[in-house]
N, CA, C and O atoms as a GROMACS GRO file, in nm:
protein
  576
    1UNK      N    1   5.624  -5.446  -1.104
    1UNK     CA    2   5.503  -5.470  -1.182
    1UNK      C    3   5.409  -5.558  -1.102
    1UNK      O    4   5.442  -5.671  -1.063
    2UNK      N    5   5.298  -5.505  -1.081
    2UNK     CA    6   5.190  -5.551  -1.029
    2UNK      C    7   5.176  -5.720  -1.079
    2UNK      O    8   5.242  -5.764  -1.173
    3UNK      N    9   5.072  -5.809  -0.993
    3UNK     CA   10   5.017  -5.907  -1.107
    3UNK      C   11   4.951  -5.917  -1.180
    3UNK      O   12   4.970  -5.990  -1.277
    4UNK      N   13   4.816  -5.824  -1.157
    4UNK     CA   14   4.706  -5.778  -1.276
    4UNK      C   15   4.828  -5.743  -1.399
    4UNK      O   16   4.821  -5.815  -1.498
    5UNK      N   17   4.909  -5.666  -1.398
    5UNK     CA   18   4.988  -5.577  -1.525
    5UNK      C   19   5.063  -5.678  -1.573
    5UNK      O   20   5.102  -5.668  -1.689
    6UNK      N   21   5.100  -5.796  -1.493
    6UNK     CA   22   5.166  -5.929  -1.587
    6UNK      C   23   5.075  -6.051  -1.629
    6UNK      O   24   5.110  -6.152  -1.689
    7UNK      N   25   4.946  -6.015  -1.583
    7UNK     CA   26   4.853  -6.122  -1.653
    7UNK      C   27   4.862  -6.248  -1.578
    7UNK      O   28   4.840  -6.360  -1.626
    8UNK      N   29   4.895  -6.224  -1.456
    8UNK     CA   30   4.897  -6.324  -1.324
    8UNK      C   31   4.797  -6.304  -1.214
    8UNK      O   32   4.802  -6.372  -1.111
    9UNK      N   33   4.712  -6.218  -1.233
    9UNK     CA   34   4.570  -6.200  -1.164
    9UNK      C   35   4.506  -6.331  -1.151
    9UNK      O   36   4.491  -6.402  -1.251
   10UNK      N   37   4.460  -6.377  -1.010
   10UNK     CA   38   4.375  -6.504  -0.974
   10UNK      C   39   4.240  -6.519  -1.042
   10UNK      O   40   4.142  -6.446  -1.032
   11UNK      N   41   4.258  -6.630  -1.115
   11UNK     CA   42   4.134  -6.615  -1.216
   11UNK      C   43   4.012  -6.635  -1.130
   11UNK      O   44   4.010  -6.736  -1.059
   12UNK      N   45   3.908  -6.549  -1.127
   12UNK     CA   46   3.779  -6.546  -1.059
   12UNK      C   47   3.703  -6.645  -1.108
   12UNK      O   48   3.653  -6.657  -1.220
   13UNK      N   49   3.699  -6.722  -1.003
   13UNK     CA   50   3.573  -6.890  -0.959
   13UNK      C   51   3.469  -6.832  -0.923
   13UNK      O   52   3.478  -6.749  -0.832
   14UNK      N   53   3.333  -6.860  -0.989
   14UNK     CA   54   3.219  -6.820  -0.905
   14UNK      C   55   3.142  -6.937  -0.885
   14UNK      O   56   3.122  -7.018  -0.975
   15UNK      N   57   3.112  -6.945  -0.808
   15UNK     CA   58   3.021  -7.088  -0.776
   15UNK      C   59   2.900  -7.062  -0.694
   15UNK      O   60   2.899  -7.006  -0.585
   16UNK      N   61   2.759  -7.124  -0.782
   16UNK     CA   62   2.669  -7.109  -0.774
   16UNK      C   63   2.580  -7.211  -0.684
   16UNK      O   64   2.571  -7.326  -0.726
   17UNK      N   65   2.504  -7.173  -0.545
   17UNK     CA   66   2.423  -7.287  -0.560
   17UNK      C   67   2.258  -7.242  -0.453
   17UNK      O   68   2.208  -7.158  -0.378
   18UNK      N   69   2.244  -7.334  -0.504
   18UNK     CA   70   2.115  -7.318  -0.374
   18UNK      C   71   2.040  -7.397  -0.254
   18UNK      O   72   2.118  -7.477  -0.202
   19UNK      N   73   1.947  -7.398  -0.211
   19UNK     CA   74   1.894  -7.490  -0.112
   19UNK      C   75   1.941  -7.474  -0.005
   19UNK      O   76   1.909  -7.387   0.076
   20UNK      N   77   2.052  -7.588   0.011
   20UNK     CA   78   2.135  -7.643   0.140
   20UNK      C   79   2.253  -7.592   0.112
   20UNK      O   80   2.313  -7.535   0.202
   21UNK      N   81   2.303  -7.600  -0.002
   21UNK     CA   82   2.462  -7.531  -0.015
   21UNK      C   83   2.549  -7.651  -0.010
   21UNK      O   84   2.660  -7.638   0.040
   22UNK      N   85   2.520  -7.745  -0.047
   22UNK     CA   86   2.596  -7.887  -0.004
   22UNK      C   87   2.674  -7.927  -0.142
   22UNK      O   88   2.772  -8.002  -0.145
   23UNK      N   89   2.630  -7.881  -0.229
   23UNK     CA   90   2.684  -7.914  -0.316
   23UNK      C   91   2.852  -7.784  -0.403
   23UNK      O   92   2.945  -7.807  -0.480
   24UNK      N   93   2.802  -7.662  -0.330
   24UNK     CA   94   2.839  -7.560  -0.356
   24UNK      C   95   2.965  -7.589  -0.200
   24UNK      O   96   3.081  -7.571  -0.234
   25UNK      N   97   2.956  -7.610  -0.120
   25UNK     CA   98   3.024  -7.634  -0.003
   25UNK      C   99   3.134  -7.744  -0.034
   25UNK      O  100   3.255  -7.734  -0.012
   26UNK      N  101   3.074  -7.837  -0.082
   26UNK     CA  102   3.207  -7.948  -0.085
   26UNK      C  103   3.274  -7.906  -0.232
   26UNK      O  104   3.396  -7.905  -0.223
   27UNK      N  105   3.237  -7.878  -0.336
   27UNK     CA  106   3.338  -7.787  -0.410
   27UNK      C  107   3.444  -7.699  -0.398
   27UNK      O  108   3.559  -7.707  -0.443
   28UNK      N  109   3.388  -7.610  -0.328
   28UNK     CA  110   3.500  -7.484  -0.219
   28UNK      C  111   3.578  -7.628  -0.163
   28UNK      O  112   3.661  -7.677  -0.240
   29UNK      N  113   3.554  -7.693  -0.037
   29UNK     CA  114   3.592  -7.772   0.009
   29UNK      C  115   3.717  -7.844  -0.078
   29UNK      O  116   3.816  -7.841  -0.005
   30UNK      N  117   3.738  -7.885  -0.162
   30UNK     CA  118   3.783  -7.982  -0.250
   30UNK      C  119   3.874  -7.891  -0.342
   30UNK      O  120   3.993  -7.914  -0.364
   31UNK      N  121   3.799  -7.778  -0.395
   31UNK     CA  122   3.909  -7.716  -0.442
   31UNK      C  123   3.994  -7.635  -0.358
   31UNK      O  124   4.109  -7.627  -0.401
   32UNK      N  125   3.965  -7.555  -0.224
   32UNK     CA  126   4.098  -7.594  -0.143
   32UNK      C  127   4.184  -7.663  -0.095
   32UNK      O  128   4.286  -7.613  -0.047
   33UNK      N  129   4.167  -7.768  -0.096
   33UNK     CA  130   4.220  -7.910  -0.049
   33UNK      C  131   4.286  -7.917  -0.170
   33UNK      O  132   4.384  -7.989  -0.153
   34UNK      N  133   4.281  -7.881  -0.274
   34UNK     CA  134   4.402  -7.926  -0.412
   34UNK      C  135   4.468  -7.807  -0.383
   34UNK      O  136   4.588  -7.814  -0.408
   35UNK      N  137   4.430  -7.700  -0.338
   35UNK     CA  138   4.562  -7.568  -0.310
   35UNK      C  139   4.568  -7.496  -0.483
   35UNK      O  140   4.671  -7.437  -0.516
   36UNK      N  141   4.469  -7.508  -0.570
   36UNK     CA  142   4.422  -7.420  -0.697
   36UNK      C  143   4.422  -7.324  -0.710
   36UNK      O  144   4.310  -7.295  -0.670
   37UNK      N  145   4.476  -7.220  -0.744
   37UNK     CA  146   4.533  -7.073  -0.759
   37UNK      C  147   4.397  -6.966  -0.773
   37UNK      O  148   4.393  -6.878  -0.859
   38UNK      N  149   4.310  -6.984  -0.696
   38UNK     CA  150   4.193  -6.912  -0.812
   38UNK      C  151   4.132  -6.794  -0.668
   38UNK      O  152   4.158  -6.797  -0.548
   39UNK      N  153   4.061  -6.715  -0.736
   39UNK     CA  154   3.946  -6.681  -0.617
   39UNK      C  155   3.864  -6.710  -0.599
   39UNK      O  156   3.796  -6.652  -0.684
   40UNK      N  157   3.773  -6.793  -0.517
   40UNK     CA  158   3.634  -6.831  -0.470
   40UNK      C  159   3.539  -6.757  -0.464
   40UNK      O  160   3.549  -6.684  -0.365
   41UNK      N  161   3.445  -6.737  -0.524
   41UNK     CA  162   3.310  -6.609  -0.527
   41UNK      C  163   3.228  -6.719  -0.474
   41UNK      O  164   3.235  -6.827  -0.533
   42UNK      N  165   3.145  -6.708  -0.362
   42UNK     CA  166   3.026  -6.804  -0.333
   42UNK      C  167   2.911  -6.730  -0.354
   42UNK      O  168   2.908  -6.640  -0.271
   43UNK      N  169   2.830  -6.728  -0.416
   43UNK     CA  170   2.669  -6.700  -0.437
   43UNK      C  171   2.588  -6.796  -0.404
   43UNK      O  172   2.601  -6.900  -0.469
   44UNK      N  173   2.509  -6.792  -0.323
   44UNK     CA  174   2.385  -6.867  -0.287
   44UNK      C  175   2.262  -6.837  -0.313
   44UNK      O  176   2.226  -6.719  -0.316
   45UNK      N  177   2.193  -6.924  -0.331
   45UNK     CA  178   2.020  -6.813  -0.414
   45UNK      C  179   1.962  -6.793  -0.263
   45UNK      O  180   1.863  -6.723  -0.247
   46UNK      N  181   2.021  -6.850  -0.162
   46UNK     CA  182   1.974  -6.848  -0.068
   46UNK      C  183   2.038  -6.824   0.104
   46UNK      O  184   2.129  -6.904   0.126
   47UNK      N  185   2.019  -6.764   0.182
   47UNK     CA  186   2.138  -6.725   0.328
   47UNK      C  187   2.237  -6.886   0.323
   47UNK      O  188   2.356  -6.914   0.311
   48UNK      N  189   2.107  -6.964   0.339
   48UNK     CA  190   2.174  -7.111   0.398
   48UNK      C  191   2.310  -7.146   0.268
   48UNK      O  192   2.431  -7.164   0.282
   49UNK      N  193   2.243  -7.145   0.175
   49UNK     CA  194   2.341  -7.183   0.063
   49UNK      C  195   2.500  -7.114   0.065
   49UNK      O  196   2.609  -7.167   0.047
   50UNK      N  197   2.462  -6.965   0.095
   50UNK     CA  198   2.547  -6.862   0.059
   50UNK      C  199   2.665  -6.918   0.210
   50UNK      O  200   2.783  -6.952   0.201
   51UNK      N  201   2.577  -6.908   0.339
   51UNK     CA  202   2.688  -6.958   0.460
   51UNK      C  203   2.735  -7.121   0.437
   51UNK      O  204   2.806  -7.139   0.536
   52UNK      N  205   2.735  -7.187   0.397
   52UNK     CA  206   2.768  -7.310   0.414
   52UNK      C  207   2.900  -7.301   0.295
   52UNK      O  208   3.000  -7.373   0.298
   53UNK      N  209   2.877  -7.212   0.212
   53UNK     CA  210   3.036  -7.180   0.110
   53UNK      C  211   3.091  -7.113   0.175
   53UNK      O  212   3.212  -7.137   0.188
   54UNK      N  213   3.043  -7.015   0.238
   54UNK     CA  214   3.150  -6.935   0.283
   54UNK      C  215   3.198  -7.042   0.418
   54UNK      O  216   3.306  -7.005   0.465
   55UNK      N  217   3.157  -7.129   0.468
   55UNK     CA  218   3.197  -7.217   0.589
   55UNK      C  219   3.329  -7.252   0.501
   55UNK      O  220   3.443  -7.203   0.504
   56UNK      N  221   3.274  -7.349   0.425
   56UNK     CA  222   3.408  -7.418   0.339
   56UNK      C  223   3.483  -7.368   0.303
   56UNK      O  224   3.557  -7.440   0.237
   57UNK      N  225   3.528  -7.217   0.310
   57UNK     CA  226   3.648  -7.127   0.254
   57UNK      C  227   3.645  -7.074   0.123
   57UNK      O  228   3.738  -7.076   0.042
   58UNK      N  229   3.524  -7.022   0.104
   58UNK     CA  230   3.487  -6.937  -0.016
   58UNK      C  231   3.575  -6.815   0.027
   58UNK      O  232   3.650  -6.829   0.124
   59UNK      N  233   3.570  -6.699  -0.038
   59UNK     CA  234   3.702  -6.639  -0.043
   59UNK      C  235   3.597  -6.487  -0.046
   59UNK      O  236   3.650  -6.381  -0.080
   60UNK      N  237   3.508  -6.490  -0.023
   60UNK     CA  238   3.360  -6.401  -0.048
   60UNK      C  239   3.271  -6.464  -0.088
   60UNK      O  240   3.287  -6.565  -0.158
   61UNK      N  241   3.127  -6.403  -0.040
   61UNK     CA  242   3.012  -6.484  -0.069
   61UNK      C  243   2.930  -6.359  -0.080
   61UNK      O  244   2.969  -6.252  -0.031
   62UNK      N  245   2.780  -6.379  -0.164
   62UNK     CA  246   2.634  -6.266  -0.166
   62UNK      C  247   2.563  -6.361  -0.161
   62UNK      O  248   2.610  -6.474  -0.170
   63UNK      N  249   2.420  -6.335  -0.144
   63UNK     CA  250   2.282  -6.378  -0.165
   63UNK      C  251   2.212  -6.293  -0.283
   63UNK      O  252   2.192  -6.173  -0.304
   64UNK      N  253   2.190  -6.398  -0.342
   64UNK     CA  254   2.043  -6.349  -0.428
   64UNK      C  255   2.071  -6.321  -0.573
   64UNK      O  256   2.180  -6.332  -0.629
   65UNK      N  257   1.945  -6.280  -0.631
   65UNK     CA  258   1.969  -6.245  -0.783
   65UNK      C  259   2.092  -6.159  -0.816
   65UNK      O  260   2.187  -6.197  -0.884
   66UNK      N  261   2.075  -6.002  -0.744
   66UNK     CA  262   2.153  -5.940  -0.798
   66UNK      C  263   2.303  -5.968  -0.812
   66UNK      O  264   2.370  -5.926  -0.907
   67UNK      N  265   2.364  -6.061  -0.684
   67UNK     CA  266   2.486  -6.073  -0.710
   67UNK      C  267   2.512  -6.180  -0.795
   67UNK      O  268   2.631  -6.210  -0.805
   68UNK      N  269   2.415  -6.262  -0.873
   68UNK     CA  270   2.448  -6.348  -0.998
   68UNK      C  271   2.444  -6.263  -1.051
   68UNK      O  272   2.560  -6.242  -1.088
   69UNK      N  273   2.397  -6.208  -1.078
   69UNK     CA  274   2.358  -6.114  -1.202
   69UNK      C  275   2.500  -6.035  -1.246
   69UNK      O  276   2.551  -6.028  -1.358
   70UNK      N  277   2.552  -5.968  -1.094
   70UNK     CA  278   2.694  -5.918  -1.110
   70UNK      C  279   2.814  -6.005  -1.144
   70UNK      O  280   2.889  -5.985  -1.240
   71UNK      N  281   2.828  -6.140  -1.025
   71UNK     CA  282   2.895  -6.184  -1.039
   71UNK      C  283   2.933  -6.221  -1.223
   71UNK      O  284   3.033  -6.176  -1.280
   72UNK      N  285   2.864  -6.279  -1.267
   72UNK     CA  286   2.817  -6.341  -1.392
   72UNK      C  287   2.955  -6.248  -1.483
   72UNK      O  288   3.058  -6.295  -1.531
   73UNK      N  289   2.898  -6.090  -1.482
   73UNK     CA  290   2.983  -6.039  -1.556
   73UNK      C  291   3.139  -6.048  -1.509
   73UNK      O  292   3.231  -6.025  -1.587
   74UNK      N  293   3.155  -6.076  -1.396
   74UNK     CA  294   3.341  -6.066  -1.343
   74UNK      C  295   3.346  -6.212  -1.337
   74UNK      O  296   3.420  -6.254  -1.248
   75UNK      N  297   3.305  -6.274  -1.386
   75UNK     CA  298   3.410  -6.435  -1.398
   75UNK      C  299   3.429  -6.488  -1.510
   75UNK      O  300   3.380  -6.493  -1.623
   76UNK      N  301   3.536  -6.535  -1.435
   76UNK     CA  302   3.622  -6.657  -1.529
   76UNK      C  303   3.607  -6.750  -1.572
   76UNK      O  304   3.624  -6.800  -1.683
   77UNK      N  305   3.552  -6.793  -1.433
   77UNK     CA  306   3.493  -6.937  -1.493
   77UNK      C  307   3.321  -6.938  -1.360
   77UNK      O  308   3.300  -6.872  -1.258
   78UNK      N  309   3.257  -7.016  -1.413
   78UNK     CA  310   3.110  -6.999  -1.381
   78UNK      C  311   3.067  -7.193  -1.296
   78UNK      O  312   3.018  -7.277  -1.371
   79UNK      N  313   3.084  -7.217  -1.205
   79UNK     CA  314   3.074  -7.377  -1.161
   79UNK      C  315   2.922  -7.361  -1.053
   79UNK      O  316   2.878  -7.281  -0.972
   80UNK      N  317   2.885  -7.483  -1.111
   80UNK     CA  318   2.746  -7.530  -1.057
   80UNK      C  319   2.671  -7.628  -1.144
   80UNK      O  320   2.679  -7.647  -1.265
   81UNK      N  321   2.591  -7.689  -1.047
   81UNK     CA  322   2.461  -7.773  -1.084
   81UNK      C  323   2.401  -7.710  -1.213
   81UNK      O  324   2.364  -7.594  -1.225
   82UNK      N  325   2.399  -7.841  -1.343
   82UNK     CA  326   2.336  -7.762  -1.434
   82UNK      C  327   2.208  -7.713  -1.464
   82UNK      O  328   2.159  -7.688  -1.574
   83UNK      N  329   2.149  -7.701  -1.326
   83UNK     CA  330   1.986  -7.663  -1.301
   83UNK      C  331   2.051  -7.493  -1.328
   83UNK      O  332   1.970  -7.435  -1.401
   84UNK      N  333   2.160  -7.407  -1.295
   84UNK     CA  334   2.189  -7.286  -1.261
   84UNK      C  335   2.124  -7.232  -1.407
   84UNK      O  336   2.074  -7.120  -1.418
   85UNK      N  337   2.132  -7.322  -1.510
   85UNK     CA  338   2.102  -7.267  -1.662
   85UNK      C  339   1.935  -7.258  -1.682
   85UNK      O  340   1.886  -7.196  -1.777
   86UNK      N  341   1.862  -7.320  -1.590
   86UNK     CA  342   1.741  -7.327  -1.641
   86UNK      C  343   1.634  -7.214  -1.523
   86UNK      O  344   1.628  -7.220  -1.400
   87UNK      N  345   1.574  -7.136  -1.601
   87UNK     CA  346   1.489  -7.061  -1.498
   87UNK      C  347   1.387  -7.129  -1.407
   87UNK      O  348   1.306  -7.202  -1.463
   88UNK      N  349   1.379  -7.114  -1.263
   88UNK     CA  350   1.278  -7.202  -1.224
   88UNK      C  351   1.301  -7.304  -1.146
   88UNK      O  352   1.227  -7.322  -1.050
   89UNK      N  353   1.442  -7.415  -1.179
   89UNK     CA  354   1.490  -7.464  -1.145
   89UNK      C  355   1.521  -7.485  -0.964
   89UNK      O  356   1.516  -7.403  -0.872
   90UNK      N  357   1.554  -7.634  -0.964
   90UNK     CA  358   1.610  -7.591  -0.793
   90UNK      C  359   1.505  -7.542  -0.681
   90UNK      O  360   1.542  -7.487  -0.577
   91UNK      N  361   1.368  -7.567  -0.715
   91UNK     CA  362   1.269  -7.555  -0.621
   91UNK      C  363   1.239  -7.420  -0.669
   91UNK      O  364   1.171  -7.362  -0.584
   92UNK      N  365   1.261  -7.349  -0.767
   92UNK     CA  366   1.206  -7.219  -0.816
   92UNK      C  367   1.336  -7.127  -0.760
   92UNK      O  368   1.356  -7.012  -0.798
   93UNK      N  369   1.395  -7.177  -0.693
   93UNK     CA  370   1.530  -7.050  -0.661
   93UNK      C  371   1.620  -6.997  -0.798
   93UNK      O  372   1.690  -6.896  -0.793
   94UNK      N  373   1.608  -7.070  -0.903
   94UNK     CA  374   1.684  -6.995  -1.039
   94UNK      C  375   1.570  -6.932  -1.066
   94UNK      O  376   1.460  -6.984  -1.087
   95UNK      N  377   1.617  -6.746  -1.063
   95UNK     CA  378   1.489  -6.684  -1.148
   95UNK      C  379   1.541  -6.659  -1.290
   95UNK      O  380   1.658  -6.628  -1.313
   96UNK      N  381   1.439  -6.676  -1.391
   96UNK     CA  382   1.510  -6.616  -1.508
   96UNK      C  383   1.586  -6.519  -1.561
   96UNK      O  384   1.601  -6.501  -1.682
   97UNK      N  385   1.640  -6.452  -1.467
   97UNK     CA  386   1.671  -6.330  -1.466
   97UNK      C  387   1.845  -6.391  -1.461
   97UNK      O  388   1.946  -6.369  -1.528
   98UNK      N  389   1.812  -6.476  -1.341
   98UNK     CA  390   1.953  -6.543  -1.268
   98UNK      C  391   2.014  -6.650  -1.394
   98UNK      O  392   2.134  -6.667  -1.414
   99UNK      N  393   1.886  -6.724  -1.486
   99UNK     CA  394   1.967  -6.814  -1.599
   99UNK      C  395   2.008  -6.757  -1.741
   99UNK      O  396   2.051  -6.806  -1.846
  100UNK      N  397   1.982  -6.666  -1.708
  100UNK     CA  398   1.993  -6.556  -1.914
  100UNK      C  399   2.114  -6.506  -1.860
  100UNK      O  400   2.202  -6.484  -1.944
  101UNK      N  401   2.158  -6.467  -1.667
  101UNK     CA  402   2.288  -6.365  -1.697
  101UNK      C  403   2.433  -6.479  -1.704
  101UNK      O  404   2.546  -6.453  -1.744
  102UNK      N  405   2.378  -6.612  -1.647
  102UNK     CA  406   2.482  -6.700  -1.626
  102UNK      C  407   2.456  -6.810  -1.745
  102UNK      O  408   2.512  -6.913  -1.707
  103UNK      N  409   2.406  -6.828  -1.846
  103UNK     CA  410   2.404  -6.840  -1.938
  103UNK      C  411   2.454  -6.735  -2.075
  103UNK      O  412   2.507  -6.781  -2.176
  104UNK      N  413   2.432  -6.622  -2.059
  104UNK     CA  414   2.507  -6.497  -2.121
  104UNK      C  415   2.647  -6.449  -2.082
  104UNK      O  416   2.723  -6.392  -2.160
  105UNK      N  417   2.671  -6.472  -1.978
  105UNK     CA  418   2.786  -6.472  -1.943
  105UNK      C  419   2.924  -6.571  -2.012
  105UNK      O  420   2.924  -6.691  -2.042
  106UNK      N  421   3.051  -6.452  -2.020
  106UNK     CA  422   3.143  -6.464  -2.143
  106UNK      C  423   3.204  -6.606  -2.066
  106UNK      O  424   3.252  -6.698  -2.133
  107UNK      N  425   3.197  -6.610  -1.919
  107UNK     CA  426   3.333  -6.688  -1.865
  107UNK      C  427   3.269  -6.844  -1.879
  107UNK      O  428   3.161  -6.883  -1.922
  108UNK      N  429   3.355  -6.899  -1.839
  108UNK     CA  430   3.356  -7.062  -1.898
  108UNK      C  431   3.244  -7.160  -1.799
  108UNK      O  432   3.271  -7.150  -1.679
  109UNK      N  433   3.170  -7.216  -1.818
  109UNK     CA  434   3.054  -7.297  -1.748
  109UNK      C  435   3.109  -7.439  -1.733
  109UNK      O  436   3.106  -7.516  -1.830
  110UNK      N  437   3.167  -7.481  -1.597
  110UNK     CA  438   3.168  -7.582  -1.550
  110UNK      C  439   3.041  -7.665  -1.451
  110UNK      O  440   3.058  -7.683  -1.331
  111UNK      N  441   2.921  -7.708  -1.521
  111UNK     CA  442   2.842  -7.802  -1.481
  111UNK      C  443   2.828  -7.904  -1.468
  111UNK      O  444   2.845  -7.974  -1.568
  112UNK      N  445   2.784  -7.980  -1.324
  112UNK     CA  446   2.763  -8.063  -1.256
  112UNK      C  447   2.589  -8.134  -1.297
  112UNK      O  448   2.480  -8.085  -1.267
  113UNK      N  449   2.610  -8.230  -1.354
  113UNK     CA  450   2.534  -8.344  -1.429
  113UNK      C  451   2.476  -8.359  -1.376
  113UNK      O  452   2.415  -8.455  -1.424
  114UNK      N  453   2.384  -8.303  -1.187
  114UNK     CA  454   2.298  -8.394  -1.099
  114UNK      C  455   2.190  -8.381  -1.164
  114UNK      O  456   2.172  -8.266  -1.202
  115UNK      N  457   2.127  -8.439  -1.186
  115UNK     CA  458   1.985  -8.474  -1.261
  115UNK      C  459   1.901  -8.458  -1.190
  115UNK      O  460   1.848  -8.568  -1.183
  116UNK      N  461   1.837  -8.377  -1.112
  116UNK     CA  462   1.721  -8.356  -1.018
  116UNK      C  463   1.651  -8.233  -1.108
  116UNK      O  464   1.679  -8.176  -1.214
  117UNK      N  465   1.578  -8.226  -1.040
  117UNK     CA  466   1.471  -8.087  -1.089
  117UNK      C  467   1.460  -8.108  -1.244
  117UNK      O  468   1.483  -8.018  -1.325
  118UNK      N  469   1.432  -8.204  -1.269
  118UNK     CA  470   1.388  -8.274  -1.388
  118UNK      C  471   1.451  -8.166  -1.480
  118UNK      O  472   1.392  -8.068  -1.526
  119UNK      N  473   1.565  -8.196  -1.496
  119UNK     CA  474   1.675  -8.153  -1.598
  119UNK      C  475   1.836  -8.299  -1.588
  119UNK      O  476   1.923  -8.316  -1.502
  120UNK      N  477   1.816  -8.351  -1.686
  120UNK     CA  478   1.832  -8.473  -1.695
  120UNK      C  479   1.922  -8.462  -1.825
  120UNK      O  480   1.868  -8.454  -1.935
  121UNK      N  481   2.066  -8.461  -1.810
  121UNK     CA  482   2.144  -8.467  -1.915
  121UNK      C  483   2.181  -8.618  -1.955
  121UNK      O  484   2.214  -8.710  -1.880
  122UNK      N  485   2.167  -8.618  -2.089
  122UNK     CA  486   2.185  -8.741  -2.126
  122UNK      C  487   2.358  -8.783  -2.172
  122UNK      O  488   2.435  -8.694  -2.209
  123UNK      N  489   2.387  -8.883  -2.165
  123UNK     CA  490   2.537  -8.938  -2.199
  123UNK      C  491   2.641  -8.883  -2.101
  123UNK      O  492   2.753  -8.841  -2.130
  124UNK      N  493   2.565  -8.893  -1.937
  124UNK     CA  494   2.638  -8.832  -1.855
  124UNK      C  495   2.670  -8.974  -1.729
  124UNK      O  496   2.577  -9.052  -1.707
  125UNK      N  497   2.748  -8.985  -1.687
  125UNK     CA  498   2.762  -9.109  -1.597
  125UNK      C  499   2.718  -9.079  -1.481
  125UNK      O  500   2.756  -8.975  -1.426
  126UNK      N  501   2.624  -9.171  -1.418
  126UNK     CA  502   2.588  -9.151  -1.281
  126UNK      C  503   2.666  -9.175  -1.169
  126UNK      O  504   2.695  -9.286  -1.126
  127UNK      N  505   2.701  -9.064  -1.120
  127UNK     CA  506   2.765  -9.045  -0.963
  127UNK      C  507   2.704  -8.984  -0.871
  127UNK      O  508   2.624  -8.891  -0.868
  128UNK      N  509   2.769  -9.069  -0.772
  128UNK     CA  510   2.746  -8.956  -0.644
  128UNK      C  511   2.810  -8.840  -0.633
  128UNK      O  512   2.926  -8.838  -0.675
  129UNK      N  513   2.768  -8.747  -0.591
  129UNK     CA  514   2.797  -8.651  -0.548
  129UNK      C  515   2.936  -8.613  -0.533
  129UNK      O  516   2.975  -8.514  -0.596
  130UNK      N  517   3.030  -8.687  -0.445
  130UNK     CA  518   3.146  -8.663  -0.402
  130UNK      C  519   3.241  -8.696  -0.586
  130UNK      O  520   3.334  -8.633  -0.635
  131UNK      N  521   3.171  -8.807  -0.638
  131UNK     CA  522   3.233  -8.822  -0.757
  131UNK      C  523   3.237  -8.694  -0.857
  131UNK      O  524   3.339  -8.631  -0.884
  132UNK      N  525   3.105  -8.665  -0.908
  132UNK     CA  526   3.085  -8.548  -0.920
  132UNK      C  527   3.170  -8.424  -0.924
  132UNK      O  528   3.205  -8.344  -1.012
  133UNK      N  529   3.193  -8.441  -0.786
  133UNK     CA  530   3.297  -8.293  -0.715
  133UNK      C  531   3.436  -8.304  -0.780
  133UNK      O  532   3.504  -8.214  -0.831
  134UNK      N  533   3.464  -8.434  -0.765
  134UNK     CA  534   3.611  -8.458  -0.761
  134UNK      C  535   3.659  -8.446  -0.978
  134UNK      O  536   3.763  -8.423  -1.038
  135UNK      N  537   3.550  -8.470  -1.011
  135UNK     CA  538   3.576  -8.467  -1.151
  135UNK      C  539   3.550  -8.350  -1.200
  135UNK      O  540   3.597  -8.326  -1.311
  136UNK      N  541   3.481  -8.263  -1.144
  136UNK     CA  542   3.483  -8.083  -1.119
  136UNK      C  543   3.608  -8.056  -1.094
  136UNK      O  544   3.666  -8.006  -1.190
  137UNK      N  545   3.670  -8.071  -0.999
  137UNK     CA  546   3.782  -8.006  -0.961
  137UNK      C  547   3.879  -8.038  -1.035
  137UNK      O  548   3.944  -7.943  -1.079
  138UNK      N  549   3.925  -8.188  -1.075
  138UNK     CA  550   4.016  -8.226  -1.179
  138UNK      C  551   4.000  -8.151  -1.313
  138UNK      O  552   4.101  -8.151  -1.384
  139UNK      N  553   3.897  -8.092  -1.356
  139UNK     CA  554   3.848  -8.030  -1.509
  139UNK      C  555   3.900  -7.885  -1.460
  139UNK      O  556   3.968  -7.814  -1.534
  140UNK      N  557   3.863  -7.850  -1.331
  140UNK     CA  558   3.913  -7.710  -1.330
  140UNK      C  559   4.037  -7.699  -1.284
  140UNK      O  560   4.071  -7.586  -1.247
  141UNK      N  561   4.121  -7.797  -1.275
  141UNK     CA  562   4.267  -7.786  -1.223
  141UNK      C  563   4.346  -7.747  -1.352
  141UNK      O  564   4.419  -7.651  -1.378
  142UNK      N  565   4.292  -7.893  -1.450
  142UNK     CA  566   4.337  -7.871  -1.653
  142UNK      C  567   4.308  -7.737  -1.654
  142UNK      O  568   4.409  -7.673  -1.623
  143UNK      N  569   4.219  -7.671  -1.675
  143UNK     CA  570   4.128  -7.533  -1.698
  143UNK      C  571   4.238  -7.419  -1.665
  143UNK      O  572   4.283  -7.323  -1.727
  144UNK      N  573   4.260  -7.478  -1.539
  144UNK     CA  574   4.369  -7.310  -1.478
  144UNK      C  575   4.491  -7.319  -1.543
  144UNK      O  576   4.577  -7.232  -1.526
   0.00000   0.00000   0.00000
């Protein structure tokens, strides 16, 4: 018996990011470094974003709308900056197109609190970045 047919299929990670990919990079990063059972999908809204995950050991990577758009429907779980929810966002690289399918999307939304692009969650503790990551990865370790 296969693992798909025993319900041991690697639950599909998609991780979203844009710009620089720095934030989407040390995630991959970090969640290989815990050795987490999952598959890595890297999407970048952008080349740079998309190579700098796949540097860190994304497990596959696309560029652009359409593969949010796809990805969106095949995951499990959905991780990124919570700008990924707002159209526009991120220097205009979230198109609305990209926040209705990952916002509509069934699988589970693990977001990252950075408060830039004037989306500013409240009752969230300020960290750096690396803190950030590391409390990502601990939520998605519980998760799996």
């Amino acid at each position: 018996m296969r693992n798909k047919e025993r319900g041991l299929e690697k639950k599909k990670i998609v991780i979203i990011d844009g710009q620089g990919g720095r934030t989407g990079q040390l995630l991959i990063k970090r969640i290989k470094e815990a050795g987490l059972d999952c598959e890595l999908l890297a999407i970048g809204t952008n080349a740079l974003a998309t190579s700098a995950m796949l540097k860190a050991g994304a497990d596959s990577g696309a560029t652009g709308e359409n593969p949010v758009l796809v990805a969106c429907r095949r995951a499990d779980m959905i991780i990124g900056p919570v700008g990924i929810l707002a159209a526009d966002s991120m220097q205009g690289e979230i198109t609305p197109a990209m926040a209705v399918a990952i916002g509509q999307s069934e699988a589970v939304k693990l977001l990252l609190p950075v408060n830039l692009c004037r989306n500013i969650v409240a009752g969230t503790r300020s960290l750096p970045l690396s803190g950030l990551i590391e409390d990502a990865v601990d939520t998605l370790s519980s998760l799996l």
